[in-house]
N, C-alpha and C positions, 0 to 999 in steps of 0.2 A: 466742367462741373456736371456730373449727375444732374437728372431731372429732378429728384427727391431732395436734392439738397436745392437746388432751384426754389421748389414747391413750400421749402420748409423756410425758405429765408422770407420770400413772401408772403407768405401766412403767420412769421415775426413780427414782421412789418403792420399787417392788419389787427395785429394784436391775439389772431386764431390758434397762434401755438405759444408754447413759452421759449425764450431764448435758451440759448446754451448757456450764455453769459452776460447778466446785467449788468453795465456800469453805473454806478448811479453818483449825485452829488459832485460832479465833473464839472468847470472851466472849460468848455471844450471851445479850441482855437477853430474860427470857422474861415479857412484860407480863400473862400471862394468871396465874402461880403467883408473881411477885416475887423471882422465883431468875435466878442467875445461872448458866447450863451452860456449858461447855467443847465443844463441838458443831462440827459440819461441817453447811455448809447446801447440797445441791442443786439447781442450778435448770434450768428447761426451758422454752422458750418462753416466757419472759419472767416466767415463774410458781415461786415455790418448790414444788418437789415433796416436799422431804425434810427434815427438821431430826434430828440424832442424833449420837451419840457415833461414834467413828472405829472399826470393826475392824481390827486390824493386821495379820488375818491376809485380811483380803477386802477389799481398799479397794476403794473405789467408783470405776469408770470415767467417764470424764469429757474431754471435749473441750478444755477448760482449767480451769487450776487457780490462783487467789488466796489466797497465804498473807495471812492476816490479823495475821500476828506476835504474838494474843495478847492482840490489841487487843479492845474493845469494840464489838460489833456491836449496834444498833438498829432498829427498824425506824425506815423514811424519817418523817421529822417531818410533822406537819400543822399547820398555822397555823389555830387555830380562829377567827379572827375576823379578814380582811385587806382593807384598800382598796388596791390598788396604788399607786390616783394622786396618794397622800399621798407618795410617794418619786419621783415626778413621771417618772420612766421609764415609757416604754409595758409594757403585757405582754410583749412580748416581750426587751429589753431586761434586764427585771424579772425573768424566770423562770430565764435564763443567771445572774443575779446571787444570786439564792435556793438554786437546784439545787447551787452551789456549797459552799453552807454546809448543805444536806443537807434543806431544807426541798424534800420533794418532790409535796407535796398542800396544796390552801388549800381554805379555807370565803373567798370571795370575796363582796363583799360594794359593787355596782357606783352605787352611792348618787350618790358624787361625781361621776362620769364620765356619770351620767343627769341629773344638776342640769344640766349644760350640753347636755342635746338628748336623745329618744327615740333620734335615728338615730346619735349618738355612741355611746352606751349598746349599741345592735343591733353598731357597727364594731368594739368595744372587744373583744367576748364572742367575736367573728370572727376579732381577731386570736389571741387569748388560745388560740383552737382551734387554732392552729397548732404552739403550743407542748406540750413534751412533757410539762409540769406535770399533775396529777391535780389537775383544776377540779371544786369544789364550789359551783357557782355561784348567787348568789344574787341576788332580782329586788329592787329597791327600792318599799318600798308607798308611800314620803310621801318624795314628790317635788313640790312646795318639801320640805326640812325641817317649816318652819309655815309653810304656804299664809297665813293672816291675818297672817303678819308681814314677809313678803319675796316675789320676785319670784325667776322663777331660769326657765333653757331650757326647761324641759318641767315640765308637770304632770300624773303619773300617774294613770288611772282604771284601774278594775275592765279594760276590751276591753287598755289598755297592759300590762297583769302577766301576762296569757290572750297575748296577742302573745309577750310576752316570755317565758313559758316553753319556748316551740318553739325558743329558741335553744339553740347546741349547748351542753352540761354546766349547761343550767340544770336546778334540785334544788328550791329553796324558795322563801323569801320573807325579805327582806333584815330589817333591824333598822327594829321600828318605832317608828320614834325620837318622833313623836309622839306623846305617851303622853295628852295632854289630849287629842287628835282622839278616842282611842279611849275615853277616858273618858267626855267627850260625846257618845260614838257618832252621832260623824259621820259620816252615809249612804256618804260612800266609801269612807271606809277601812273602816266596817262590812263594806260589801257584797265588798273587797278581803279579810278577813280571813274571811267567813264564808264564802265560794270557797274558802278556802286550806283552809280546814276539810275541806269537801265533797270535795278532790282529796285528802285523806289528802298536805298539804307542811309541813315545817315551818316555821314562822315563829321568826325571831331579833327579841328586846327590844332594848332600851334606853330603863332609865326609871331614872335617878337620883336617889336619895332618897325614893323611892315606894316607900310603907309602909302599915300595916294594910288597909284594906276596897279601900280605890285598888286596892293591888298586888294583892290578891286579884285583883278586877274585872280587870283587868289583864292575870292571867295566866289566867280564864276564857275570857279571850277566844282563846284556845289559844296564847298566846306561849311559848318554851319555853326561853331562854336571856336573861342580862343580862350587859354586859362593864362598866357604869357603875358599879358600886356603890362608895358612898364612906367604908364604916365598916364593918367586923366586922359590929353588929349585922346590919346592914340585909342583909348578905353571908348570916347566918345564918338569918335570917327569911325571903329569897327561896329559897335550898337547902332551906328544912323544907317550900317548897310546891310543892317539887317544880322549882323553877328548876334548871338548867345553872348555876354558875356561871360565866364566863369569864374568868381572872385576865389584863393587859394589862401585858405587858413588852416593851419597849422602849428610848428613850430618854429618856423621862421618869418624874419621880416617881410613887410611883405611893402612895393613901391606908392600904391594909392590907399587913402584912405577910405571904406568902406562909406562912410556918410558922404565926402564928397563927391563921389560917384552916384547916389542916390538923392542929392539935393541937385546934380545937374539933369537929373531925367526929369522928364513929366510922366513915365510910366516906366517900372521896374520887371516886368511880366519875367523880360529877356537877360534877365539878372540870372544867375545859379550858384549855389556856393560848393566850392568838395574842400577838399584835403588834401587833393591830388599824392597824395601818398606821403607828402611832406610832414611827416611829425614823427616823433620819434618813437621809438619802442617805451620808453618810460615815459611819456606823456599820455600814449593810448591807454597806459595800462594805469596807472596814475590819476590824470587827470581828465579823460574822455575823447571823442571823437567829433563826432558832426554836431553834440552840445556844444563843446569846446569851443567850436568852428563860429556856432549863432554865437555863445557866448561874447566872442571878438566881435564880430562886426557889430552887435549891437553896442558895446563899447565904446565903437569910434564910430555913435550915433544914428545909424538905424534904427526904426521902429521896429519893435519885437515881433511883430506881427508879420511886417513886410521881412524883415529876417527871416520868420518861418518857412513863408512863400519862397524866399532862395532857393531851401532845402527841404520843400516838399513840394507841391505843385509848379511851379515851376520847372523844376527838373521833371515832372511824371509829364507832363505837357512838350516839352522838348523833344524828346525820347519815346513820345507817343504812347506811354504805358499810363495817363492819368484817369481812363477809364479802369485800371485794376490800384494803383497807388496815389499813394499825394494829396490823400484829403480824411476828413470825417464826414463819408455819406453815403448811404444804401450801398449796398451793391459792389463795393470797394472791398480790399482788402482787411480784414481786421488787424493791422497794424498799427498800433497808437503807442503811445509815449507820455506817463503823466510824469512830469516834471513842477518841481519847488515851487519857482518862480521864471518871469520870460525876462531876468538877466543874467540869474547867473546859470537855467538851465539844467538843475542838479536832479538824476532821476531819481525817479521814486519808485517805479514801475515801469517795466515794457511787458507788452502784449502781441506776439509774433501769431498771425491767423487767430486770433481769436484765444490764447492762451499766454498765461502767465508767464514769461520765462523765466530761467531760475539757471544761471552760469553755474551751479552747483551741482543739477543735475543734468546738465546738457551733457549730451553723448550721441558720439555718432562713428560709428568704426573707422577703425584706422584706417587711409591708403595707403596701398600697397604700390610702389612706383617701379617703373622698368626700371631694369637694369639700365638702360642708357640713360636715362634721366640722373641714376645716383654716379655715372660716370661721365663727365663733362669734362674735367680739366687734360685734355691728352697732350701738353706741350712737352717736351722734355727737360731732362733735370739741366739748373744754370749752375755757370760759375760765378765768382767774383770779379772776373774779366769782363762778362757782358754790361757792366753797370761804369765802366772807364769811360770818360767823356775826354775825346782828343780835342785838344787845343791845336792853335796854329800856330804856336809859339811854345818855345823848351821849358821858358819860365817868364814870372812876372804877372802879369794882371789881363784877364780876358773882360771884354764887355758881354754881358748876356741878357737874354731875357728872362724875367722871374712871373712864373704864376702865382700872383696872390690873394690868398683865401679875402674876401669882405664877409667878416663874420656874420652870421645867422642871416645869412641869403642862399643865392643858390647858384650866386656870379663870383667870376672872380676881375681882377682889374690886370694889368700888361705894363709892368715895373722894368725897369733897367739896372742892373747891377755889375759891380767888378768883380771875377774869384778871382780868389788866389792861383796860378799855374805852375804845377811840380812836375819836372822829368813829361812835358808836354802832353800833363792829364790836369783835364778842372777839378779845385778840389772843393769841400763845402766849406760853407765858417756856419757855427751851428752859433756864433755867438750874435750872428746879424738874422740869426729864422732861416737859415739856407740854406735845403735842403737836396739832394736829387731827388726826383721821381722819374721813375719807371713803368712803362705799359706792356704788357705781353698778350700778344694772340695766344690765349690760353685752350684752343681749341684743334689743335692741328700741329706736330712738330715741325720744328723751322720755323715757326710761322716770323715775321715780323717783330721787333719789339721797337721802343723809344725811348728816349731818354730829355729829361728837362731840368728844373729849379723853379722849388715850389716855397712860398713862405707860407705863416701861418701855422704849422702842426707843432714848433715851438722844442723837438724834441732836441736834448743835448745830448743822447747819442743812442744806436742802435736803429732800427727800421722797423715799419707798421706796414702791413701791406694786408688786401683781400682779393676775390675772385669777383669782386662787387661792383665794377667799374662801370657805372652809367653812360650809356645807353648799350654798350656793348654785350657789359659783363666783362668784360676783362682782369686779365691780372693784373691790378695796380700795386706798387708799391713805391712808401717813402721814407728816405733814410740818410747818413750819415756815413752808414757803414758797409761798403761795397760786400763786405763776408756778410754782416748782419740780411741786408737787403737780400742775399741770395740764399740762405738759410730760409726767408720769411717767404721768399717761394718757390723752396724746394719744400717746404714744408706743408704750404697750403696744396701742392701738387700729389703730397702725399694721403693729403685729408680728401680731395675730391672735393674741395670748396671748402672755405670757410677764410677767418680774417686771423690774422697772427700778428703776434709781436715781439720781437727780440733781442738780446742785446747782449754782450761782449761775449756771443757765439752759443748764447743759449736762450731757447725758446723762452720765453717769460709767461707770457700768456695766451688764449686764442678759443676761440668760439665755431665750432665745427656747424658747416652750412650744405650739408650735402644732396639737398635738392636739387637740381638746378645748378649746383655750384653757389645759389644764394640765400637759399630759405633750409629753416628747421622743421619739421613737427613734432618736436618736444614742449613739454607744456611750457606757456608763454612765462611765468615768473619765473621758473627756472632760466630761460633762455636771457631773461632779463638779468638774472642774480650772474649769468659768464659773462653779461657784457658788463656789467658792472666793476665786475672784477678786473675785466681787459680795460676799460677805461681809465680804474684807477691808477692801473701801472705804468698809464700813460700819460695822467697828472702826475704822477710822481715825479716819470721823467720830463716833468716840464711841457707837457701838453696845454695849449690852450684853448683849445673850442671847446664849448657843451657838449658835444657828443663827435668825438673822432672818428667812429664808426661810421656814419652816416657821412660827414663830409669828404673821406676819403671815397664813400661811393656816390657822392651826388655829383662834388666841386671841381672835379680836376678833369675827368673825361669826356664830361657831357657836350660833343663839340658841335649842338643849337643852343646852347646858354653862352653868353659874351661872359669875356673879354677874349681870355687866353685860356685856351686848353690843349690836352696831349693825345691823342689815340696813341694805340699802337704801331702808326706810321709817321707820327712826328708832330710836331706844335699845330694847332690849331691857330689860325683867326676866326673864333666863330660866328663875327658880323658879315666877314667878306666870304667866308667858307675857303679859304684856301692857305694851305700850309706856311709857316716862318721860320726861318731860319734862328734856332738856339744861339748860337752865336753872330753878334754883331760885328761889323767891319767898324 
């Protein structure tokens, strides 16, 4: 901050100058004493200088003035825990789409978008600087996800996380989601977390189910936040050792309810709320973001207030930035949020630094990305022979294992089933949801690929496949049709990412993702009106999830979410972290 802009907020403050912008007639939410004031807020240079009750007989001069009618004023939301590439919009895109619904600060979290390339990962953080969002940017330490079970763009060491802090709004160190690397204390990510130490950053968890001496060791290792947790207990156990915890609302289910985790504390401080990237493209744009998010929890009975504090100060305190966000008072950020009412959260207004924002006329030039960024997918073209699953028998009935979808979560469960066996290949029955899926190292020719049985996507014939495969990135696909399936990824090989869908040898529909392999920067309702259209063709043929897009890239690869998942080097156990065998004896 300039001196003169220093000198001007404080002489706002004293009443010696006029502000830039007066809010007056505000609700303003005060996060720090849980009261609600009746106030006029100040601002100057982008900074609040003043929060206070109105004189009527000395009103404060001011350059302009916003009645707030009365309404509820917040400070600007923070997303405590976000991936962007999970709503498949570039940053920029993404941020016009957020700032809207009043989310004006993330805890970002760039895991996915480094699965597919170091230099992705460097373009992404480049772009994201462009935008006027308040980036809390965070490095990813385990990159593969699990190095011994998949294959993915880049694999992070100690000199890549030391690189990657010099990028702009990087802060910490991402979720380390490998919770056996660090249990085993594996020399890299050791020597990644025992730097992290040394530099005085914080580090974000993610260890689900990880309990007694584990999660100790765990959170010794200086981890200081979990957004995984799958039960009360386990919720209360990490909080008493001093964990963060990060509650994850969105659009899917979620294991605890938000009240009774806030009726077993006597203090919430170490509560935060995000989104973790979990909602869908039509819900952001739709129905909101970090509103949305308070919207839930305070439904399943938190006070509004103590919900604000999730998602504002709370998080600016964790993260060490609540001297510049996370509140309404001097010296802060002028980011605020008037909203309806504190349940259902419906904006009325955002104020980014001290200005109006207006998604109408927001602009911000285009990025221009490398060439390597828009060329990620280098496998080579498949057959229809890679997708043959050999039996151990000529004909008759195999036992296998099935992965299957638990709708609107982000797990799946470890089913047992018989196929059918032809001329000693498994074949599917689309009339029992049984599916194959397939994973491919989409990053390298040769590389590995896998193959399983997946229920849940409900199709009666042809194949769905993307470049979207969490935490990878991988090429997934799921299908019926050994032709159809290798069409849907010679196709998406062809695009340089995106998701495809096909059926009796011809492409049906698909939503080009050439970022990264996973994100657009085409305008967001457009991007929405292809996935719409790709979804529908996928209810048509008998699709049954909300949003197919999304669970083909969250549910099936992600091999730290339980039960049963697939990399590109074969079935997961994702409790025990070590491979099973697709066929049963």
């Amino acid at each position: 901050m300039k001196t003169k802009d220093l000198a001007l907020i404080m002489d706002i403050a004293r009443g010696k100058a006029p502000a830039d912008l007066l809010i007056r007639n505000a609700r303003v939410v005060n996060v720090f004493t849980k009261q609600i004031e009746d106030a006029e807020v100040a601002i100057g240079a982008g900074t609040i200088a003043w929060v206070g009750k109105p004189d009527p007989d000395k009103p404060r001069p001011a350059a302009a003035v916003f009645d707030a009618g009365g309404k509820y004023l917040i400070p600007g939301l923070i997303d405590a825990h976000c991936h962007i590439e999970m709503s498949f919009m570039s940053p920029i895109p993404f941020v016009k789409t957020i700032l809207a619904h009043g989310t004006t600060a993330a805890v970002l979290d760039m895991h996915d978008v480094c699965n597919a390339g170091i230099e992705c990962m460097h373009s992404f953080a480049l772009e994201l600087a462009q935008t006027p969002l308040n980036v809390i940017l965070m490095i990813p330490p385990c990159v593969p996800g699990t190095p011994t079970l998949e294959e993915a763009g880049a694999e992070m060491t100690l000199k890549d996380v030391q690189d990657a802090m010099r990028l702009p709004n990087a802060w910490g160190i991402a979720e380390t989601m490998d919770f056996n690397r660090v249990l085993d204390q594996e020399p890299e990510i050791m020597s990644i977390l025992a730097w992290s130490r040394e530099q005085n950053l914080r580090i974000d968890g993610h260890c689900p189910e990880l309990v007694g001496d584990d999660l100790q060791a765990y959170i010794a290792a200086g981890i200081l936040t979990d957004h995984e947790s799958v039960s009360l207990p386990e919720m209360l156990e990490k909080y008493r050792l001093g964990m963060r915890i990060i509650l994850r609302r969105g659009s899917l289910q979620e294991p605890v309810r938000a009240g009774d985790l806030v009726e077993a504390l006597p203090d919430t401080t170490n509560v935060l709320l995000s989104t973790d990237g979990c909602i869908f493209l039509d819900d952001i744009l739709d129905k909101g973001h970090m509103n949305r998010a308070l919207q839930a929890i305070v439904s399943e009975g938190v006070d509004p207030i103590t919900a604000i504090q999730m998602a504002t100060i709370n998080v600016a305190r964790a993260y060490g930035v609540d001297h510049r966000i996370g509140s309404i008072a001097p010296g802060r950020r002028a980011d605020l949020v008037l909203v309806s009412d504190l349940q259902n959260f419906d904006v009325e207004a955002v104020f980014l630094g001290g200005k109006k924002f207006d998604p109408e006329t927001y602009s911000v030039p285009p990025y221009n990305h490398p060439r390597e960024v828009l060329n990620t997918v280098k496998m080579g073209e498949v057959s229809p022979e890679a997708f043959q699953i050999k039996a151990p028998i000529a004909s008759g009935e195999a036992e296998v294992r099935v992965m299957t979808i638990i709708a609107g979560t982000v797990a799946t469960r470890e089913e047992h089933e018989k196929l059918p066996v032809v001329n000693g290949l498994l074949q599917t029955d689309v009339s029992r949801d049984l599916l194959k899926v397939a994973v491919f190292d989409r990053y390298r020719k040769g590389g590995n690929h896998a193959l399983g049985i997946v229920r849940g996507f409900g199709l009666k014939k042809g194949a769905f496949g993307g470049s979207v495969g969490q935490d990878s990135q991988n090429l997934v696909v799921v299908g019926s049709s050994d032709e159809d399936m290798a069409l849907v990824v010679n196709t998406i090989r062809q695009m340089q990412g995106g998701i495809v869908f096909a059926a009796d040898g011809q492409v049906i529909a698909k939503v080009s993702l050439p970022i990264a392999g996973i994100m657009s920067n085409i305008e967001p309702r457009e991007l929405q009106r292809q996935f719409r259209e790709l979804h529908q063709r996928l209810w048509d043929m008998g699709s049954k999830q909300d949003n197919p897009s999304f669970d083909l890239s969250l549910l099936l690869t992600c091999a730290v979410i339980p039960e049963l998942k697939i990399t590109n080097r074969g079935l997961v156990d994702a409790l025990s972290g070590q491979f099973v065998p697709l066929l049963l004896e």
